[in-house]
C-alpha positions, 0 to 999 in steps of 0.5 A: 863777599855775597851781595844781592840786591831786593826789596825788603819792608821797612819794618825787619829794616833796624836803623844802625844803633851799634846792634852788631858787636862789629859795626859801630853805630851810624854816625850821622844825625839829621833835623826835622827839616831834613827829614821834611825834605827827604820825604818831599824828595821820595813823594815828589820823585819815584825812583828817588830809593830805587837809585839809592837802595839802602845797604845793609847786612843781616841781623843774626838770628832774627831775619832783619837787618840792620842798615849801615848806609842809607839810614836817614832814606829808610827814615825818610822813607817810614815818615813818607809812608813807604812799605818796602824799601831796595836794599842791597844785602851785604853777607860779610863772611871774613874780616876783610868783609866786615871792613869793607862794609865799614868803610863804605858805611862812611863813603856812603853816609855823606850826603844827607845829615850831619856828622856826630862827633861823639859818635866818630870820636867815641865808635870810630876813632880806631878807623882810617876815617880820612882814608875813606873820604871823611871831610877833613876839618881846618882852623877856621869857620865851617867850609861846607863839609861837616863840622867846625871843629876850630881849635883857633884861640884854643890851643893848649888850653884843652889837651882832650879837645885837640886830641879829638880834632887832631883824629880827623886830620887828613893823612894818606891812605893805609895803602900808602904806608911804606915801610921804614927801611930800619924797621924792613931790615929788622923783618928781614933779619928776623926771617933770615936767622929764625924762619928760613936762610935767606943766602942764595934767596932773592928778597922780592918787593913787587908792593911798589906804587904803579907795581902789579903783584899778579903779573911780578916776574918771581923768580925760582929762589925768591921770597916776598918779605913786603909791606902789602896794601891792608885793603886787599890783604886777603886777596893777596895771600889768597893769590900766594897760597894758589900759586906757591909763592913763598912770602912774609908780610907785615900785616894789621894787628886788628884783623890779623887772622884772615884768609883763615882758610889757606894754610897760614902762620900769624905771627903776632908782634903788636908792635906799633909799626911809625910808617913813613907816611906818619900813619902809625899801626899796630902790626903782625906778620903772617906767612906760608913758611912755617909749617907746623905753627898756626900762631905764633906770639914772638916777642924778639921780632917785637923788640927788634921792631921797637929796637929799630924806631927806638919805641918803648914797648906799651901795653893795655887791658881788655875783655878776657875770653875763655883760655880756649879763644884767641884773637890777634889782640888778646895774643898780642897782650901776652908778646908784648910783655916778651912772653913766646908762644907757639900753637901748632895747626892741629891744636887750633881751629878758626872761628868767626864768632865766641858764642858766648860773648854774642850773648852778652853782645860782645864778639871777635872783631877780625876772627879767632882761633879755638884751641884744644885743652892742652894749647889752652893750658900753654896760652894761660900760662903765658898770660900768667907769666906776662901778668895780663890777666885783666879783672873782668867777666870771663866768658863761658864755651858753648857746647858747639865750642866744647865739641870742636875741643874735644876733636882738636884733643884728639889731634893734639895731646 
């Protein structure tokens, strides 16, 4: 991802309000007397915002920006009368870019204020907030670290209030997910019956703790069927697909389109994968060893997934975009539901954005794929088979979008 630091006015400089689909708004709260007390800090010191630039990433189509750390020092420093401010642009180009400037807007933002709670439960409960150094609350009065947030003398009186106290309970970070052995030999049969025979292979393992996958001794017939740390899951198929390096690995849901620029299948499952740290996460699988599909909905790899944690299947409603656009989500919908699709690569295109649903200031969190007229047709008759369709406003396609149809069409029909 492109960063460069400079220096900006204050005025293109927009607080986080949640202006960008994909960024959930700043969390943290601050009183006047912070506020006072920031404005001494930049007045009394000159190198007070020069050693804390502010981090932010452009706002679409406007030349401002919108801030996602350091917004109480760009407040401070609008009340201290300050022009311009240091900044260090950040320009996310892929999902795993846009989570990186999530997590660090949490790393980032825990020095001055307060934490919202409303905000954290309502914006980001879906984040590995304790993964990312968010204070972790205890029963008992306020340590020093954020909120109290006790459910002493209140347990089991309200249902909602220790479900929301309970999201902010520590746990180990997503890296340190291992994989159930139940659910591991599930995968692997999945692959030895339906993507490629696996007697004479050597099933490879390197995502081990202390393990180095770029200097793993792989061996000629070996395939990676491994569970890889989700923080650099981008870098690592980058890796593979330079070098070759046959593999299947489990992959989050969320953002499972990544690394859209190498040639890659993404098997959507959404099955909620229980892993042995007690972090539970919506998984798909993506892979080098299918060569004519680019995405591929399978609900028997779902099923013998949940067979194997004795799970019952579940399903949920969203936001319906056009038959021509898929994201991980929305296909997930559809497998759940034991409904099989394939879309071929000549049939799809990656895009990062729908253009209509950022005019309604919506958007494709983790990417999507554009489909040609026919692939469309195919993946609207397996909503309908899976019931799925949700009552809500269907998006229109932009004519860049049409375009981008029109030369998939003559790929595929």
């Amino acid at each position: 991802m492109k960063k460069e630091r400079t220096t900006i006015e204050l005025q293109r400089l927009k607080l986080n309000e949640g202006q960008l689909d994909w960024l959930p708004r700043n969390p943290r709260q601050w009183t006047k007397d912070a506020l006072s007390l920031i404005v001494k800090s930049i007045k009394e010191d000159p190198d007070f915002l020069e050693d804390r630039p502010a981090l932010v990433v452009p706002l679409d189509g406007t030349g401002d920006f919108v801030v996602f750390a350091g917004n109480f020092r760009c407040e401070g420093a609008r009340a201290a009368k300050v022009g311009k401010v240091p900044c260090i642009v950040y320009e996310p180009e892929y999902a795993d870019d846009r989570l990186t400037v999530i997590r660090r807007a949490i790393k980032d933002n825990g020095q001055y204020g307060e934490w919202d709670p409303d905000i954290l439960a309502n914006e980001w409960d879906d984040m590995p907030l304790a993964d990312w150094g968010m204070p972790s609350w205890v029963t008992g009065d306020r340590d020093g670290s954020g909120l109290n947030l006790s459910t002493k003398g209140r347990e089991g009186e309200d249902e909602n209030y220790d479900a929301f106290v309970d999201k902010f309970k520590q746990k180990l970070t997503t890296d340190d997910c291992y994989t159930p052995p139940a659910v591991f030999d599930a995968v692997r049969d999945f692959v030895d019956q339906h993507i490629v025979p696996l007697k004479g292979k050597t099933v490879v393992r390197p995502f081990v703790p202390g393990g180095d996958y770029e200097h793993y001794d792989y061996p000629a017939n070996g395939i990676v069927i491994d569970n890889p740390p989700f923080s650099i899951l981008s870098k690592i198929l980058r890796f593979y697909h330079d070098n070759s390096i046959p593999f299947f690995l489990f992959a989050p849901s969320l953002t499972l389109f990544t690394a859209a620029d190498c040639d890659l299948t993404y098997i959507v499952t959404s099955a909620d994968v229980e892993y042995e740290n007690g972090a539970v996460v919506k998984t798909g699988f993506i892979t080098n060893l299918v060569d004519d599909l680019r995405i591929w909905l399978c609900p028997e790899l779902t099923d013998a997934i949940e067979d194997a944690q004795e799970k019952e299947d579940k399903t949920k409603r969203g936001f319906v975009y056009p038959d021509n656009i898929v994201t991980a989500a929305t296909l997930g919908k559809i497998v759940e539901r034991s409904v099989e699709l394939k879309i071929p690569k000549v049939a799809c295109e990656y895009i990062h954005d729908s253009d209509s649903a950022k005019e309604q200031g919506r958007g494709l969190y983790g990417g999507g794929f554009i489909l040609a007229e026919r692939a469309a047709a195919e993946r609207a008759a397996a909503e309908r088979a899976a019931a799925e369709r949700a009552a809500a406003t269907k998006l229109n396609l932009s004519d860049r979008e049409r375009a981008i149809i029109a030369r998939l069409d003559e790929q595929y029909h």
